[in-house]
matplotlib code that plots the C-alpha trace (Angstrom):
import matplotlib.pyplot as plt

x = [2.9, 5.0, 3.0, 4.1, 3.0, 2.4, 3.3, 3.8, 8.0, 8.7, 7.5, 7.7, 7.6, 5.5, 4.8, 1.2, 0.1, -2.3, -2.0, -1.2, 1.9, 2.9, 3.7, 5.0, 8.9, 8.2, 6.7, 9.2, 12.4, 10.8, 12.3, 10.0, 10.0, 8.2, 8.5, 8.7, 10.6, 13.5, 13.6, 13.7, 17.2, 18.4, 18.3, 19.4, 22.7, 23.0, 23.3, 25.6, 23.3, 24.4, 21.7, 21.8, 21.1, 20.2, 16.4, 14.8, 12.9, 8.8, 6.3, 8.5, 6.4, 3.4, 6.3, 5.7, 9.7, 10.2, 7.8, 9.1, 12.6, 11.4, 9.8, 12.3, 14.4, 11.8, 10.9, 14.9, 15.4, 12.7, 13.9, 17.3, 16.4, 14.1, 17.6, 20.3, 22.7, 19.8, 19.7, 21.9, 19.6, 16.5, 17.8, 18.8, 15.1, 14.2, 16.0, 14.8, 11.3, 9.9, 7.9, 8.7, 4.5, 5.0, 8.0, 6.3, 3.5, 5.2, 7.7, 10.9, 13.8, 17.7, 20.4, 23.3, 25.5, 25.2, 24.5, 23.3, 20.0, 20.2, 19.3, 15.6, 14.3, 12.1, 15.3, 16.7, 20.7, 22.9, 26.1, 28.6, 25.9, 25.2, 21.8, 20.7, 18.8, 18.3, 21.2, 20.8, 22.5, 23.3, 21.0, 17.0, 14.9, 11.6, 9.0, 6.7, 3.5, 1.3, -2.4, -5.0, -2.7, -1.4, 1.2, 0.5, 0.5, -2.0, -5.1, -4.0, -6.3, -9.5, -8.4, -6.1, -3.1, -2.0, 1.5, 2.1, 4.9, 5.6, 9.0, 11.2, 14.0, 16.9, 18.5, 21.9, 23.8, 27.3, 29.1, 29.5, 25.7, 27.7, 27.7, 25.9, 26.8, 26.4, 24.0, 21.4, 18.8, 19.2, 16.0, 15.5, 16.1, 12.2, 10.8, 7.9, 7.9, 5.5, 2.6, 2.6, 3.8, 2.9, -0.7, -1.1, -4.7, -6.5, -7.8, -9.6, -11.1, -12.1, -9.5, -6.2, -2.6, 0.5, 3.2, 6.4, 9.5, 10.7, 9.9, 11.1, 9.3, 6.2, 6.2, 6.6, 3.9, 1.7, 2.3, 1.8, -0.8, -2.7, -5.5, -6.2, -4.4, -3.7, 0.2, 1.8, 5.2, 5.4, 9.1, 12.2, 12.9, 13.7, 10.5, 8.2, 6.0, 2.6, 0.4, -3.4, -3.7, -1.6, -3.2, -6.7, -5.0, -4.4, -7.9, -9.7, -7.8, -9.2, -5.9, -2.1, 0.2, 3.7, 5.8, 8.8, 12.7, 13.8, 16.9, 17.3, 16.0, 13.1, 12.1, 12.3, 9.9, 7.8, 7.4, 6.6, 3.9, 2.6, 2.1, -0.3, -2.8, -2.1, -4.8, -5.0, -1.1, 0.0, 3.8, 4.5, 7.4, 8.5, 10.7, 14.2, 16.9, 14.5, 14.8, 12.1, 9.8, 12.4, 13.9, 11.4, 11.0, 14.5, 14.0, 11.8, 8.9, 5.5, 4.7, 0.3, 0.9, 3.1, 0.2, -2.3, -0.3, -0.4, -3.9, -4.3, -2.1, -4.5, -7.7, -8.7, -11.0, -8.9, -10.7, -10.3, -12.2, -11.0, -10.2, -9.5, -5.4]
y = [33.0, 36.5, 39.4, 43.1, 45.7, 48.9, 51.9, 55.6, 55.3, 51.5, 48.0, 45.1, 42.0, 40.2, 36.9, 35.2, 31.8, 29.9, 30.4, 27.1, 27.2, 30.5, 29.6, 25.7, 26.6, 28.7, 26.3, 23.4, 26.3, 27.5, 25.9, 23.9, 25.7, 25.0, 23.3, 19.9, 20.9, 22.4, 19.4, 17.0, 19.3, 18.9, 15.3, 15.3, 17.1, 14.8, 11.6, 13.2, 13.7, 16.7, 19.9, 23.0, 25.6, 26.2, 26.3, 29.3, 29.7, 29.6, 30.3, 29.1, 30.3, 27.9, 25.0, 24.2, 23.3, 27.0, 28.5, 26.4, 27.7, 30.9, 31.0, 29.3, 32.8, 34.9, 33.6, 33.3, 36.7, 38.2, 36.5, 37.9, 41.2, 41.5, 40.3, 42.1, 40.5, 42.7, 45.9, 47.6, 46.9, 47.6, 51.1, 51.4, 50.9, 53.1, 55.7, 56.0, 57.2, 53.0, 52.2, 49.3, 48.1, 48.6, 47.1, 43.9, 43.7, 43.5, 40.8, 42.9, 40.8, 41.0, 38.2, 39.1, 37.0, 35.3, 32.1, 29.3, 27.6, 23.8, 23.0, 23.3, 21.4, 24.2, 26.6, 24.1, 24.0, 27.7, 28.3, 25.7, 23.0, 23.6, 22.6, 26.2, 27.6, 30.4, 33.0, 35.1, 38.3, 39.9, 42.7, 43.8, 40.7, 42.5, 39.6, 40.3, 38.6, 36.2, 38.3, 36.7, 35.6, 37.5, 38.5, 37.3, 34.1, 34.4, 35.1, 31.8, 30.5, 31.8, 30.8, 29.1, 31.1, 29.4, 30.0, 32.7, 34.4, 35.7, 36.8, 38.8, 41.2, 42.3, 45.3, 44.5, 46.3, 46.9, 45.6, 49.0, 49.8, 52.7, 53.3, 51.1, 47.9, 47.5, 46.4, 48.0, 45.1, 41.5, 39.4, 35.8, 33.5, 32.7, 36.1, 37.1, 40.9, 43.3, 43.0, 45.5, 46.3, 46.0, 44.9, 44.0, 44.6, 47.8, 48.2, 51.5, 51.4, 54.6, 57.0, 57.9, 56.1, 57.3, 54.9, 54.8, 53.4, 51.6, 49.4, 51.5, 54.7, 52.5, 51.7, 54.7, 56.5, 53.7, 54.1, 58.2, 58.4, 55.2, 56.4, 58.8, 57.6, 53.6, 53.6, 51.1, 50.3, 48.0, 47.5, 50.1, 52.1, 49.2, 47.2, 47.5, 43.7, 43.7, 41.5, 41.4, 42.0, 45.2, 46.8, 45.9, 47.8, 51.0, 50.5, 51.1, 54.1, 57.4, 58.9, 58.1, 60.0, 59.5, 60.1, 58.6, 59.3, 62.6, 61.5, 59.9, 56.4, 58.1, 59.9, 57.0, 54.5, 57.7, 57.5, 54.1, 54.5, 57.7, 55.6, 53.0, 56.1, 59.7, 61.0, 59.6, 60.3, 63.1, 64.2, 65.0, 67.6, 67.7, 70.6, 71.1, 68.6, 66.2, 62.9, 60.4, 60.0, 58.9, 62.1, 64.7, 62.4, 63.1, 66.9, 67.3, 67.9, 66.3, 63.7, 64.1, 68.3, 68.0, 65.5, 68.2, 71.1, 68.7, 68.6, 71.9, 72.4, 70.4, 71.9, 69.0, 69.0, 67.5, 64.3, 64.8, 67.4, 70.9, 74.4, 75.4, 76.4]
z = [-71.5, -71.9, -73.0, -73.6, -71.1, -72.6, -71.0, -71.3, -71.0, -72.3, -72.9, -70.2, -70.2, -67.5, -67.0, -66.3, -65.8, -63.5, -59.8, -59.0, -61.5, -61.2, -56.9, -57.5, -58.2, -55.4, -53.1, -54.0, -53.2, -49.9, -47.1, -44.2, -41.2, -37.4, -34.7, -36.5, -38.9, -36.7, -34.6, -37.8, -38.1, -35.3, -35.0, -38.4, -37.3, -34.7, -36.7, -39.3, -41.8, -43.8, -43.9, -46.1, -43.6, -40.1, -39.5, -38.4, -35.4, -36.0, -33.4, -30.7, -27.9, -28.4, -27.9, -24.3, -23.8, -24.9, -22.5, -19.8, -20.5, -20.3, -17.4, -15.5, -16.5, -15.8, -12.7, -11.5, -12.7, -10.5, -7.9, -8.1, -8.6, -4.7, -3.3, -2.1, -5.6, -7.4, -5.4, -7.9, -10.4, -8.5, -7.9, -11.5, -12.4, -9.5, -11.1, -13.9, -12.1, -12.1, -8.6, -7.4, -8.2, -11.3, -11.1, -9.9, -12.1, -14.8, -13.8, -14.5, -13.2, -13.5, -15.0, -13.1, -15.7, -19.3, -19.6, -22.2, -21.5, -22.8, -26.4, -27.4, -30.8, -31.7, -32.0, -34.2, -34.7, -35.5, -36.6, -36.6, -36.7, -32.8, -31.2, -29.7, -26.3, -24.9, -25.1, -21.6, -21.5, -18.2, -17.2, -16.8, -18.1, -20.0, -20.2, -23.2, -22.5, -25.0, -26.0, -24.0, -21.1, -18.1, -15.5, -12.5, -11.2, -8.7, -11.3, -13.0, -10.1, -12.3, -15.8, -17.7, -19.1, -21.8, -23.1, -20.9, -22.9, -26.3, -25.8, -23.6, -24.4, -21.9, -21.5, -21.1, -18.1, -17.4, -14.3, -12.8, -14.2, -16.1, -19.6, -21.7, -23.3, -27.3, -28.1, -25.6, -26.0, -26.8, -27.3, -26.2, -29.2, -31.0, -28.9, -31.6, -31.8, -33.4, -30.2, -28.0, -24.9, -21.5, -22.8, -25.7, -25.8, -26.0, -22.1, -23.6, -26.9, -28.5, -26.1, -27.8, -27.6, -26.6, -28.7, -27.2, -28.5, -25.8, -22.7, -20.2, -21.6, -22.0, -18.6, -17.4, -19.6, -18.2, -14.7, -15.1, -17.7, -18.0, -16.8, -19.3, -22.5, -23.5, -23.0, -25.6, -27.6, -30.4, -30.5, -31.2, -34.1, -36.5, -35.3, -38.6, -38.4, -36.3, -35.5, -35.8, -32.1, -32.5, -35.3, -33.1, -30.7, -32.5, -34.9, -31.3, -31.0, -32.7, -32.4, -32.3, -30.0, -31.4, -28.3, -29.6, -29.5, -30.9, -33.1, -36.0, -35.2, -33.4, -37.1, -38.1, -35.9, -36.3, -40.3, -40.1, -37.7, -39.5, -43.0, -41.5, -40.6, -41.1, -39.9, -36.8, -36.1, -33.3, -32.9, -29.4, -28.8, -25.2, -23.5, -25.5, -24.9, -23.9, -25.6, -24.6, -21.6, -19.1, -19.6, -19.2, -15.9, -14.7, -15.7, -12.7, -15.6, -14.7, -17.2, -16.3, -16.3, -19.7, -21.8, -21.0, -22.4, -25.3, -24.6, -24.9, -27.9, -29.8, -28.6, -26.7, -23.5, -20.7, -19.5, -16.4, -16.1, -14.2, -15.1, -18.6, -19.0]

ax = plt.figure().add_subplot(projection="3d")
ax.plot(x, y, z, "-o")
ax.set_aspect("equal")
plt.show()
């Protein structure tokens, strides 16, 4: 049934009917997606059947062939990068201000060249009709991992991990480890972003976070300052989809610490943190012609001694007790 909308500059038209007519032309367009789905189009493909489009990936990392593919990358990676074909690498990470526990803990890793994974049936087929896998790009491997699992192998001993990943991106290196390659980052085909990162749970609930924009910066902040502020990224500047376990996250925060890129992209990630919560949302400023956290790292600038300038700047009492500033 049409009816006329009135309003104070024109009439419109709008349409209304009963909910379960109103979403059945809808239902019937919308494409099947999941696991199933993707593997029904694959094997379709594979016996000539003729398919309308390639099928997108859907919660690939509860599919245990996924996870297993994963891992074996992970693991390799890790490998590689405590042997002497990883040094370079390893002191690339170094570099920029990384120890090597941290390092560990997190499970960073190196693919010292690309490579195709075999077909999996929960990535379906992509262009050109071709089963796909995983699509490894040279450079550091960045496991994301799953809320409610872990890290490390060794504590699997007193639970069980369940899919242990939810994704894991790689910064892509050049062979001299010079200037960087375009694009910077390249995800694993079916990685789920919008958690956070390194945890993706809150390990401090009701003491502020300091949102980074990326991995590196995050792991940094975590290693200097996680002991006073819950260290997190939720993806780069472009990243705007989070999951119920990141906004948990940043509910059990009272306040936001925006310590994100100073460009354009930075502004940006910022904005689109800033609309979810104003009021709980912080700008941090660092010295001039500092970028991120890995630079005011490299500037010989004290990452603990800078936060509690911020500390001060906002009229905070330091939590670590000492000497008022």
């Amino acid at each position: 049934m049409l009816q006329v909308r009135r309003t104070g500059r024109r009439d419109r038209l709008s349409r209304r009917s009963r909910p379960d007519q109103a979403n059945r032309g809808r239902a019937e367009a919308r494409p099947e997606r999941g696991p199933e789905a993707a593997r029904a189009s694959r094997h379709a493909v594979a016996s000539g059947a003729p398919r309308k489009k390639y099928a997108r990936p859907y919660a690939a990392w509860a599919d245990a062939e996924w996870q297993a593919a994963v891992d074996r990358v992970v693991c390799d990676a890790e490998a590689c990068l405590w042997s002497r074909a990883g040094r370079p690498a390893l002191d690339w990470l170094r570099a920029r201000g990384l120890d090597d526990a941290t390092i560990q803990r997190f499970r960073l890793g190196f693919n010292p060249e690309d490579f195709n994974s075999d077909p999996l049936d929960v990535l379906g087929v992509g262009k050109g009709n071709r089963p796909r896998g995983l699509w490894v790009r040279r450079g550091v491997v960045i496991p994301w991992v799953r809320p409610g699992s872990w890290y490390s192998v060794a504590d699997d001993a007193f639970d069980d991990p369940g899919p242990r990943w939810v994704g894991a991106n790689v910064r892509r290196l050049a062979d001299d480890f010079g200037a960087p390659v375009k694009p910077k980052y390249l995800a694993f085909a079916g990685s789920e972003r919008g958690h956070g990162y390194p945890w993706p749970e809150c390990s401090a609930p009701g003491v502020p976070a300091l949102v980074c924009e990326g991995e590196f910066d995050a792991l940094l902040g975590w290693q200097k300052v996680g002991h006073v502020v819950n260290v997190v990224t939720f993806g780069g500047a472009g990243q705007n989809v989070m999951h119920d376990d990141a906004r948990a996250f940043l509910a059990a925060c009272p306040d936001w610490l925006l310590m994100v890129d100073h460009d354009d992209e930075g502004d940006k990630a910022a904005r689109t943190i800033i609309r979810r919560a104003p009021h709980r949302c912080r700008r941090l400023y660092p010295h001039s012609g500092v970028k991120d956290l890995t630079d005011l790292h490299k500037s010989g600038v004290s990452i603990l001694d800078w936060l509690r300038s911020e500390w001060d700047r906002f009229g905070w009492p330091w939590p670590l007790g000492g000497p008022p500033r």
